[in-house]
N, C-alpha and C positions, 0 to 999 in steps of 0.2 A: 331394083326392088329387092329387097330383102327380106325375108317371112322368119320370126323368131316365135317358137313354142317352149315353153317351159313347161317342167315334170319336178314331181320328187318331193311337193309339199305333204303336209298331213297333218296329225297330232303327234306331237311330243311331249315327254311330261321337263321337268326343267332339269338342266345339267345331262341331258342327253343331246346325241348328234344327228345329222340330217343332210344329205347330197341334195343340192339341187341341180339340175341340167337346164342345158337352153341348148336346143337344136337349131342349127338356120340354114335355111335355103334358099337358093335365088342368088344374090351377087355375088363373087368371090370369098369367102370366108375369113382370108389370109391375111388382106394386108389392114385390116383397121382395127380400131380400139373396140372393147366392148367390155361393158360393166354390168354392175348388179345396183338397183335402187328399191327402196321399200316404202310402203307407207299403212300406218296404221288408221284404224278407223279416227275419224275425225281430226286427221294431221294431215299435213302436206308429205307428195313425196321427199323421202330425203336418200341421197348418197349413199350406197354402205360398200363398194369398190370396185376399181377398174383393173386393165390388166392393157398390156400393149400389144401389137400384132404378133407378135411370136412368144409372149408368155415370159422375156425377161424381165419384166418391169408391172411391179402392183404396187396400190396404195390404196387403202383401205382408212373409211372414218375410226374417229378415235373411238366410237362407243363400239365398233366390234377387232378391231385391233388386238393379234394375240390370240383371236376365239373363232373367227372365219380365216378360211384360204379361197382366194380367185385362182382358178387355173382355166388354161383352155387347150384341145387337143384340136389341131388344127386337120390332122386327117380326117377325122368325124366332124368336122366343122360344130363342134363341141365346146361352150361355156360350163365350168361349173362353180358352184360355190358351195365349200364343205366349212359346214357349221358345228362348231364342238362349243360345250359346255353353255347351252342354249337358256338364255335366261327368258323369264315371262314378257319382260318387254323387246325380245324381239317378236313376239306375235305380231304379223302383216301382211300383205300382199306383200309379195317378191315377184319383181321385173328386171328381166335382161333389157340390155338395149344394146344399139351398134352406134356409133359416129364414122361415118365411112368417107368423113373430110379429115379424118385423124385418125395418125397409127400408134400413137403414145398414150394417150390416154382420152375416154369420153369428156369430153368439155358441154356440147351442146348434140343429145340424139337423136340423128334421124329417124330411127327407126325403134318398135318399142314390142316386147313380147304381147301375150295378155293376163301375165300374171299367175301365180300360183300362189295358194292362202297356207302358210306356216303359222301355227297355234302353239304355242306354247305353255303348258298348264304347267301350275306351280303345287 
């Protein structure tokens, strides 16, 4: 079992920045993938990037490409995602999640935080 919390949302006005975290506890932290997904009001979640069990390998969707970074610190059993040059339509929930069948990147997640709401004002 794995338990993920995320932090670090709020208001922002546009073209400024924002850390998000995802804390997890319960199974090893180490060896799987874990990513960031969003969804805005009246859309499906969508993608916005992963990262592999030790933090060599991200890939990140084309609409934040360039403007977010995935990192994770694996001694704090710590996801983050640093948001520069934040535009109105990233306003969403932002969710971590684990795949703890995969150490490369999230394909299908077991496991899912519960979200933290990023507003973006323009």
């Amino acid at each position: 079992q794995v338990r993920l919390v995320e932090s670090g949302g709020g208001l922002v006005q546009a073209g400024g920045s924002m850390r998000l975290s995802c804390t997890t506890s319960g199974r090893t932290f180490t060896p799987y993938a874990m990513a960031w997904f969003r969804q805005a009001p009246g859309t499906e979640r969508e993608f916005v990037a992963t990262i592999n069990w030790n933090g060599s390998m991200t890939l990140y969707s084309d609409s934040v490409k360039g403007r977010f970074t995935i990192s994770r610190d694996n001694a704090k059993n710590t996801l983050y995602l640093q948001m520069d040059s934040l535009k109105p339509e990233d306003t969403a929930v932002y969710f971590c999640a684990a795949d703890v069948h995969r150490s490369t990147r999230v394909a299908d997640p077991d496991y899912w935080g519960q979200g933290t709401q990023v507003t973006v004002s323009s």
